[in-house]
N, C-alpha and C positions, 0 to 999 in steps of 0.2 A: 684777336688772339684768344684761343682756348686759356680757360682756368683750369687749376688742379684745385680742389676743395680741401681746402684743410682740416685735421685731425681736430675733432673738439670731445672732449674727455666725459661732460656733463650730459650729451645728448644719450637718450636711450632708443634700441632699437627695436622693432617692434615687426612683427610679420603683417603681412597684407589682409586681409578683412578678417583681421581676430583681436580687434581691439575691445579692449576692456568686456572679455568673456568669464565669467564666473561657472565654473563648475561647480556644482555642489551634488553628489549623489550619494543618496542615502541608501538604505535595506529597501526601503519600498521598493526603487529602482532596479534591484537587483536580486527580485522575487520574495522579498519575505512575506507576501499576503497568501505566494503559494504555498510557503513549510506549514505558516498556519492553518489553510485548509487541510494539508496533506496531516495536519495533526486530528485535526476535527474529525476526519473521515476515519483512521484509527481507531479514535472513543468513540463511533456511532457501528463499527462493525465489532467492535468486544460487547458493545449493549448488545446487537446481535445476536452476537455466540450464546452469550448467558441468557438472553431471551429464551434462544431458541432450546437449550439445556435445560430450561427449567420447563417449558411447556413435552419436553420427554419425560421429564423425569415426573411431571403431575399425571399423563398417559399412562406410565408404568402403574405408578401407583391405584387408579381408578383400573385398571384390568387387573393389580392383584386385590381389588378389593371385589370385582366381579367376580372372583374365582374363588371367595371364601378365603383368601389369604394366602392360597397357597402357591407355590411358584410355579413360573410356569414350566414345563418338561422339555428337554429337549427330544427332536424327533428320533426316535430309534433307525439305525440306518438298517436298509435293505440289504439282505444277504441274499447272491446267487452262489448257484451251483457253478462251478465251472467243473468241465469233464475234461481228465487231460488225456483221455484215449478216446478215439473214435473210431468207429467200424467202416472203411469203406467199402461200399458195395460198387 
């Protein structure tokens, strides 16, 4: 004769191959080592920039010191003639 299982209050249920899983996930997990680099590469291209602004800006200076100090000129622009008549033959 079949049995029907009776109701027990104290038993706990539990899913199929997930017993006693601990999740624990932290920043690391979910890329903080990449915002840190992505910070680091920020301050290593402003060293950059100001490197690179200050090795013009000592150029500048060592050419107005070639030049007696004085600044340098901009270039005077070319004037053409333009004709607005023409003779055709």
């Amino acid at each position: 004769m079949v049995t029907v299982p009776e109701y027990q209050a104290n038993v706990a249920t539990r899913p199929i191959f997930q017993s006693k899983l601990d999740v624990k996930a932290d920043a690391e997990n979910f890329g903080a080592a990449i915002g840190r680099g992505m910070g680091d590469l920020s301050k290593g291209i402003e060293n950059l920039g100001t490197s690179i602004s200050n090795v013009k800006k000592q150029r500048e200076d060592a050419q107005q010191t070639e030049n007696g100090g004085a600044a340098e000129r901009p270039a005077t622009p070319v004037r053409t003639r333009i004709c607005s008549r023409r003779r055709l033959t």
